[in-house]
C-alpha positions as CSV (number, residue, x, y, z in Angstrom):
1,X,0.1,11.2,213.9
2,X,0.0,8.5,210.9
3,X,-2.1,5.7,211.6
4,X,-0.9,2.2,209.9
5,X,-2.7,0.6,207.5
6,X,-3.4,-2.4,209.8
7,X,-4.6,-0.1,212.9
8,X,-7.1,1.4,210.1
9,X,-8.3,-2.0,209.3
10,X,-8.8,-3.3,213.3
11,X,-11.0,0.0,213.3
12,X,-13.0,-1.6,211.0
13,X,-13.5,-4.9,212.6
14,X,-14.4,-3.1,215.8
15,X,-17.9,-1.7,214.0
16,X,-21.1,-3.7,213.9
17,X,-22.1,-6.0,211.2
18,X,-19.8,-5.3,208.5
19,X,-18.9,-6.9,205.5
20,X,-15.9,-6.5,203.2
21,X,-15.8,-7.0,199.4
22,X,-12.3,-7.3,197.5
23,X,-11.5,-5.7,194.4
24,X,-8.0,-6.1,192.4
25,X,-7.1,-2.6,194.1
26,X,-9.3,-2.2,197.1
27,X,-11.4,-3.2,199.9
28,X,-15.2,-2.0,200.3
29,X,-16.9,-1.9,203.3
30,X,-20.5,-2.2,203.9
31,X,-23.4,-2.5,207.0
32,X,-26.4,-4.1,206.2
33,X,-26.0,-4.2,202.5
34,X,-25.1,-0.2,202.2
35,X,-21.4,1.1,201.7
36,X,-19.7,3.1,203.8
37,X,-16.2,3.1,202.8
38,X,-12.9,1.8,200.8
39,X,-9.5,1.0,201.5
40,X,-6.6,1.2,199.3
41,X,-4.0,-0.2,200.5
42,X,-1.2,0.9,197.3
43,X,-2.1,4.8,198.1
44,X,-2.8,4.2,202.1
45,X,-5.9,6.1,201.6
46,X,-9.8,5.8,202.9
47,X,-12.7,7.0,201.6
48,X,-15.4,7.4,203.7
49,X,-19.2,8.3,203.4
50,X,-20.0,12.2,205.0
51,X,-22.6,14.1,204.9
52,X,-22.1,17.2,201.9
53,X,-21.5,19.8,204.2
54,X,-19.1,18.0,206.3
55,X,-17.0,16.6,203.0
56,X,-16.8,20.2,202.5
57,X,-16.0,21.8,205.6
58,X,-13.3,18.8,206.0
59,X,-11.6,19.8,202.4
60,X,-11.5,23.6,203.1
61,X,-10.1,22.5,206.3
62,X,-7.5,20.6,205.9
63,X,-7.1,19.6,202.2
64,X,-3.6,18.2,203.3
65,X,-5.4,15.1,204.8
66,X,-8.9,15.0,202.7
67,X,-9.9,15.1,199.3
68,X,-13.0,15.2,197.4
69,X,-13.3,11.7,196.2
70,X,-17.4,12.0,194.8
71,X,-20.9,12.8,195.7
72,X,-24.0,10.3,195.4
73,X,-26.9,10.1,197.0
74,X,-26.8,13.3,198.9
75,X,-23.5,12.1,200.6
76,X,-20.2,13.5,199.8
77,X,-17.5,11.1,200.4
78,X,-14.0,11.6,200.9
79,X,-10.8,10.2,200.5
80,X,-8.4,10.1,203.6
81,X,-4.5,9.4,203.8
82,X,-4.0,7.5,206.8
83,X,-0.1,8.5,207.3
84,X,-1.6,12.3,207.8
85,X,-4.5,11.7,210.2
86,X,-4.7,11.0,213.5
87,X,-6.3,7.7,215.1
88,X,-9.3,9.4,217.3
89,X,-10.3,11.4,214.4
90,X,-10.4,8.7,212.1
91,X,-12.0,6.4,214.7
92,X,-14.8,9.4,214.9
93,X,-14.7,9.7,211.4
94,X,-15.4,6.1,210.2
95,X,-17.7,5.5,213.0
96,X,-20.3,8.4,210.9
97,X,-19.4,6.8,207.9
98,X,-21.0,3.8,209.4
99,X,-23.6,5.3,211.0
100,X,-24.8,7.2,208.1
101,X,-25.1,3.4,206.0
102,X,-26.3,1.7,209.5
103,X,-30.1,0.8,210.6
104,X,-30.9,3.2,213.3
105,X,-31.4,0.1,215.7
106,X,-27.9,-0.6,215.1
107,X,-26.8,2.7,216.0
108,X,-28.4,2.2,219.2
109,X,-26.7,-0.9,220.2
110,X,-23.6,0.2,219.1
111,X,-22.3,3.6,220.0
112,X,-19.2,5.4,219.2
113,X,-16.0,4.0,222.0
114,X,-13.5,5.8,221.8
């Protein structure tokens, strides 16, 4: 059910347009200029832009797996440890963190594969 930190990053690479910025402790992911989600690789963890009421539903869910990392912009974004999740529901996942920070033209071109 874990999924490796490498498999976690190729999931990355397979979504449109996005850059990476490195910090001393993490990687940040952006489309377009807008962020979407980090990458710590020490913790194996994610966090990964949602909308409020699915940052909450997740938690309640399965707080196990997701955590309330902070809320900006009317997003609530969550933190994610990889070694708990499994790969189609973090491919789902990070694909609507993308989407949410993603043109709507780039949507388009680029849905969700599976």
């Amino acid at each position: 059910m874990a999924v490796p930190d490498a498999q976690f990053l190729a999931m990355v690479d397979r979504l449109a347009e996005v850059e990476r910025a490195h910090a001393a402790d993490y990687t940040s992911f952006s489309v377009r200029g807008k962020r979407f989600g980090y990458y710590w690789p020490r913790t194996h963890t994610a966090g990964l832009k949602q909308t409020l009421s699915e940052q909450i539903a997740l938690v309640a869910e399965r707080p196990d797996v997701f955590e309330v990392q902070f809320t900006s912009g009317g997003f609530g974004w969550v933190v994610v440890y990889l070694e708990r999740i499994d790969a189609d529901e973090l491919t789902e996942l990070l694909y609507e963190a993308w989407q949410l920070s993603a043109p709507e033209s780039l949507v388009q071109d680029h849905p969700l594969r599976l």
